[in-house]
BADOTI-501795 format. One record per residue (C-alpha): x, y, z. Coordinates in Angstrom, 3 decimals. Example, Ala and Ser with C-alpha at 12.3 -4.5 7.8 and 13.67 -1.06 7.14 Angstrom:
# BADOTI-501795
<<12.300, -4.500, 7.800>>
<<13.670, -1.060, 7.140>>
# end
This chain:
# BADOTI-501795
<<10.054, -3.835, -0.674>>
<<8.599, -1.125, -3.527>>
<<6.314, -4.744, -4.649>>
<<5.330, -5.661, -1.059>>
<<5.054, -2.449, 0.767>>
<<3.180, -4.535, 3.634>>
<<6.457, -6.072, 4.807>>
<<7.935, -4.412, 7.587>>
<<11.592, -3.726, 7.873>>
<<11.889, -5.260, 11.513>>
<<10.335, -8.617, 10.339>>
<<13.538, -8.783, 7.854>>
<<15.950, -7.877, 10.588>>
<<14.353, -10.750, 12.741>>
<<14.602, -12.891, 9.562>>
<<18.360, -12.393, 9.181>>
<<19.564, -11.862, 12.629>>
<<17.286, -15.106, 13.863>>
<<16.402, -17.515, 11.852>>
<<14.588, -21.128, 12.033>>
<<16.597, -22.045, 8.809>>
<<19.428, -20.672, 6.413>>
<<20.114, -22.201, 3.128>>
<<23.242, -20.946, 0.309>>
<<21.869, -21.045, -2.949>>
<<24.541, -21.733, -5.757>>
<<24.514, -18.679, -6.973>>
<<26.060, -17.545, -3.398>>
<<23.175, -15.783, -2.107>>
<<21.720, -16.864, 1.520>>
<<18.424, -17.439, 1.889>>
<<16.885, -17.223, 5.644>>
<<13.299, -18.080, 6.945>>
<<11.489, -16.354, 10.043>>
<<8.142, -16.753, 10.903>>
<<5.738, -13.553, 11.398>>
<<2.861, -14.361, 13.709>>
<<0.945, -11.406, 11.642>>
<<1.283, -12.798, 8.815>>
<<0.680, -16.309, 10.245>>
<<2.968, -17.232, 7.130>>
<<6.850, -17.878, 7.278>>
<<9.380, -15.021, 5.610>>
<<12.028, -15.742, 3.169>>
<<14.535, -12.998, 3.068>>
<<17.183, -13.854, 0.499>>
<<20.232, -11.578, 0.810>>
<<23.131, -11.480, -1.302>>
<<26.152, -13.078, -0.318>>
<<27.472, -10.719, 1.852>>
<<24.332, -11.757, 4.175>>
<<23.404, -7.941, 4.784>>
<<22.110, -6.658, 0.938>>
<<18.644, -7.879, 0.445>>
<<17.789, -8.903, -3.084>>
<<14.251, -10.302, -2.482>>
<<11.517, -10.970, 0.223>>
<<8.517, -12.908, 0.846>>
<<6.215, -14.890, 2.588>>
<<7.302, -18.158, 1.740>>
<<3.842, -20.106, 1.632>>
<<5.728, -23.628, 0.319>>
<<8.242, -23.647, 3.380>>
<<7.486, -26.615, 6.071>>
<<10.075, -26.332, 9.301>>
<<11.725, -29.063, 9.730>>
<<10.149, -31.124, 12.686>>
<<12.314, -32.325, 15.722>>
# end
């Protein structure tokens, strides 16, 4: 958060507690996706694998949601 002071905390609560999508990377970490309507972008918040220590977040401008 120190390199993207814009982000808000409650859009990385949303993020992990309500996801469109959650992927495990290899490495164990879990990445989840949320979109912010203002940021009009989707959120990546990629914890560590305990699913509560965040190691990184963005806004994720390559993610597509899968259509249904």
């Amino acid at each position: 958060m120190v390199r993207r002071p814009y982000l808000k905390e409650a859009w990385i609560e949303e993020a992990i507690a309500n996801p469109v999508r959650v992927e495990v990377q290899p490495n164990g970490r879990i990445r989840y996706w949320t979109f912010v309507a203002e940021l009009d972008k989707y959120l990546r918040v990629v914890t560590e694998p305990d699913g509560q220590t965040v190691h990184n977040a963005f806004p994720d401008r390559g993610f597509k949601p899968v259509e249904k």
